[in-house]
C-alpha positions as CSV (number, residue, x, y, z in Angstrom):
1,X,21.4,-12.0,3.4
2,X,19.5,-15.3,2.8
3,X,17.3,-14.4,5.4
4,X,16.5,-11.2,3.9
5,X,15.7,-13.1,0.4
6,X,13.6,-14.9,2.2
7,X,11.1,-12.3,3.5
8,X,11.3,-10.4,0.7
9,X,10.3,-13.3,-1.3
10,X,7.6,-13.7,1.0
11,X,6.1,-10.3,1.2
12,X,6.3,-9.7,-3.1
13,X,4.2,-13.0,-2.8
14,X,1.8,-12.4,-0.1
15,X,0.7,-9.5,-2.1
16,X,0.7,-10.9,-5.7
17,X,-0.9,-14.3,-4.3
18,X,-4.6,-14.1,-6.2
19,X,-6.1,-15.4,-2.9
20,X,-5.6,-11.9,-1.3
21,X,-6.5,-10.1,-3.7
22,X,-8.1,-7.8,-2.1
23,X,-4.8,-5.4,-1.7
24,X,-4.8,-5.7,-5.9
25,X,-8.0,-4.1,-5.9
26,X,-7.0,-1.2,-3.8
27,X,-3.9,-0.5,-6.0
28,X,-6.0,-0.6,-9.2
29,X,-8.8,1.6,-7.3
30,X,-6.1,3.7,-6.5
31,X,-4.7,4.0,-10.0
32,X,-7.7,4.1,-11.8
33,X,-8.3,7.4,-12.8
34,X,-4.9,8.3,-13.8
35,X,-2.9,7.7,-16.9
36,X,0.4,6.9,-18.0
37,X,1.1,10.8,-18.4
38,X,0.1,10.9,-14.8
39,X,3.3,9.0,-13.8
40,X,4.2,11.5,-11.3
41,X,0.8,11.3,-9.6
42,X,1.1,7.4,-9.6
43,X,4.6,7.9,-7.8
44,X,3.1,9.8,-5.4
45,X,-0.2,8.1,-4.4
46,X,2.0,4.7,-4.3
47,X,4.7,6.3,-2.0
48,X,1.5,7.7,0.0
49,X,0.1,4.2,0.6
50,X,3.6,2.7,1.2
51,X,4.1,5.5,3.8
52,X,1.2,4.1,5.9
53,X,1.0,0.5,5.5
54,X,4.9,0.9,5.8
55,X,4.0,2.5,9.9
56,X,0.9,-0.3,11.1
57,X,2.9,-3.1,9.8
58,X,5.8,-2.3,11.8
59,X,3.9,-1.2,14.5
60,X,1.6,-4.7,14.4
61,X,4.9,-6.7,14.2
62,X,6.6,-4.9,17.5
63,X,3.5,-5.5,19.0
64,X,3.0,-2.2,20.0
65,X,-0.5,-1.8,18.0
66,X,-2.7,-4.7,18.4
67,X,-5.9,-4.5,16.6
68,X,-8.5,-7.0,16.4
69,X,-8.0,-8.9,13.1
70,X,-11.8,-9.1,12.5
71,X,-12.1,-5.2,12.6
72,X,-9.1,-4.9,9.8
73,X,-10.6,-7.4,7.7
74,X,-13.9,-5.8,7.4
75,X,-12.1,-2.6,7.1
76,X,-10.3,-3.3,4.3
77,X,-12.6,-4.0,1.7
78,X,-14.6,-1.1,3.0
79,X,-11.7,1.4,2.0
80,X,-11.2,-0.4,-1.5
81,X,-15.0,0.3,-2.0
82,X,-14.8,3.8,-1.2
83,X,-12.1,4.9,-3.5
84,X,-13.8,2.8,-6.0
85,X,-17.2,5.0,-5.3
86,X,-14.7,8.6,-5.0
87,X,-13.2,7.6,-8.3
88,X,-17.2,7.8,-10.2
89,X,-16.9,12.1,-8.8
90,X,-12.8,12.1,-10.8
91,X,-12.3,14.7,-13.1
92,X,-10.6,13.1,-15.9
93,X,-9.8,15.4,-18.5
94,X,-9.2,14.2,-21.8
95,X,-6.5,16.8,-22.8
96,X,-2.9,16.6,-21.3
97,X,-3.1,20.5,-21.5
98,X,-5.4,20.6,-18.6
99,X,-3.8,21.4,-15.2
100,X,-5.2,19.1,-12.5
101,X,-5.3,20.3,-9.2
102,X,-2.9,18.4,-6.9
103,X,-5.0,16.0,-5.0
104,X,-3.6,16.6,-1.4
105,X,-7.0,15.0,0.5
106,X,-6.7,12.1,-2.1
107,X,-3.2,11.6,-0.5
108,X,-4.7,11.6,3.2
109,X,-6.8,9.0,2.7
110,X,-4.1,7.2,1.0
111,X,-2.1,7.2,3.9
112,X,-4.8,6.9,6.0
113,X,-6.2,3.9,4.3
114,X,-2.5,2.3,4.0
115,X,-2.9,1.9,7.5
116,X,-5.6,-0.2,7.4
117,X,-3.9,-2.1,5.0
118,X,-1.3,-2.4,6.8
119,X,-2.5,-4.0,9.6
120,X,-3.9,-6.6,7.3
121,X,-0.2,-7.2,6.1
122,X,0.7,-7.9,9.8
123,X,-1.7,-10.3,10.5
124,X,0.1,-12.8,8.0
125,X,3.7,-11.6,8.7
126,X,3.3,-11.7,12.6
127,X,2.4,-16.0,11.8
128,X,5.7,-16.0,10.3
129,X,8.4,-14.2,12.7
130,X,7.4,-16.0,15.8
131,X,10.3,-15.4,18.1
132,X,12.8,-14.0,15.8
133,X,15.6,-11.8,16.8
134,X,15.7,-10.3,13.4
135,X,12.2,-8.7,13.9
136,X,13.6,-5.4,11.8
137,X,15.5,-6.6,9.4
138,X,13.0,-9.5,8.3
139,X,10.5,-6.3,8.7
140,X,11.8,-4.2,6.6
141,X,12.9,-7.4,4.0
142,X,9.3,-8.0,3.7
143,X,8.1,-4.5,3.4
144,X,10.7,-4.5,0.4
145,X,9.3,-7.6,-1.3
146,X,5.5,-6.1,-0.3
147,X,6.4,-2.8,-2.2
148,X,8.3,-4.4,-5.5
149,X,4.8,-6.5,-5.7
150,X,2.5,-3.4,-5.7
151,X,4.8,-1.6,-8.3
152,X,4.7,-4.6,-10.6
153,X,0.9,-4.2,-10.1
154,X,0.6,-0.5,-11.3
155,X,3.0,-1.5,-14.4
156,X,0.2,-4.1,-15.4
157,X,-2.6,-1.8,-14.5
158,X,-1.0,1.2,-16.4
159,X,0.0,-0.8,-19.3
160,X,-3.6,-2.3,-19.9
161,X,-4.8,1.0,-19.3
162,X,-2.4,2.4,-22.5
163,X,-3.9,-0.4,-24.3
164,X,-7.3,0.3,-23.7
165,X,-7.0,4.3,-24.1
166,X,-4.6,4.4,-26.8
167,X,-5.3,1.8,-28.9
168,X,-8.2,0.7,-28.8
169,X,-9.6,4.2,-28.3
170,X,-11.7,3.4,-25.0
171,X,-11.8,7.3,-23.3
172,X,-10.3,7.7,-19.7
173,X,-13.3,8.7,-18.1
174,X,-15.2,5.6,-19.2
175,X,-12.7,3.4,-18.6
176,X,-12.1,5.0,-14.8
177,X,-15.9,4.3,-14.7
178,X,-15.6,0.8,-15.7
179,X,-13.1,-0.3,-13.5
180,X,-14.1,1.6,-10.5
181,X,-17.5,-0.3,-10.8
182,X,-16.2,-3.8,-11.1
183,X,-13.4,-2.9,-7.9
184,X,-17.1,-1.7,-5.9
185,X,-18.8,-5.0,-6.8
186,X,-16.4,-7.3,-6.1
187,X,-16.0,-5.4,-2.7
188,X,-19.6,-4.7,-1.5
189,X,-19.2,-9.0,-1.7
190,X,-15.9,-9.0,0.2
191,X,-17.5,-6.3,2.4
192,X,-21.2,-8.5,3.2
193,X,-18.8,-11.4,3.9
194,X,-16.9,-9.5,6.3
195,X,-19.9,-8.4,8.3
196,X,-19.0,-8.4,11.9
197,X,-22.2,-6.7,13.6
């Protein structure tokens, strides 16, 4: 049990640690254009991302993928900076009363991207199993503490979002459009440093 503390301590801080923040600024991409009335859409485009970093970490770990860490690290400021860029075409309707459509190719790329991201995760976690013979258990500890850090993310996210909406009257549209620019700024930096060609 300690050692399953352990790597869940480590994974909740590997992805709260401000020196990688470049994971934060997918989540907040991600959960830009919603509000907190869009709690069910949150739910899902978190579980979507967990879904696929959950599969290339594990995969990374037991050594059965093995990408080039260069690649992932250019990569993953690349995906960050295109669902900042998607987020500027969002329709985000002022009134709760309008139906949004269910945003199924939103969710692929999700997933899709959580892969990515995923093998970033592995890179770090890979450094700190060595030779285990707990390889799942410490796997799936740090997966835990990975996922209670990215849902302590949203909350801040959403709740400065509520602030920023509802009180001090900033609309949802602008404020997606505010965000989303700083997350593709900050990345198009990450993304020159990354340059590998």
């Amino acid at each position: 049990m300690t050692d399953f503390f352990l790597y869940f301590k480590l994974g909740y801080q590997h992805i709260t640690d401000l020196a990688g923040y470049d994971h934060m600024l997918f989540i907040v991409a991600l959960c830009a254009v919603y509000g907190l009335t869009d709690w069910k859409q949150i739910l899902w485009i978190v579980t979507f991302f967990t879904l696929g970093h959950s599969i290339t970490l594990a995969l990374s770990v037991l050594k059965i993928v093995n990408i080039d860490s260069n690649i992932i690290e250019f990569l993953i400021p690349c995906t960050i900076f295109i669902t900042s860029f998607n987020n500027f075409f969002e329709k985000t309707p002022e009134s709760i009363l309008v139906k949004k459509p269910k945003p199924y190719l939103k969710y692929f790329f999700t997933v899709f991207f959580g892969l990515i991201h995923g093998l970033g995760f592995s890179n770090y976690l890979k450094s700190l199993l060595g030779q285990s013979s707990n390889i799942v258990g410490e796997l799936f500890a740090f997966n835990m503490g990975l996922e209670m850090g990215q849902l302590i993310i949203v909350f801040i996210f959403m709740l400065l979002n509520y602030i920023f909406i509802n009180l001090l009257n900033i609309k949802k549209r602008e404020l997606n459009l505010i965000v989303s620019a700083m997350v593709a700024g900050i990345t198009i930096n990450l993304i020159i440093e990354k340059w590998i060609f």
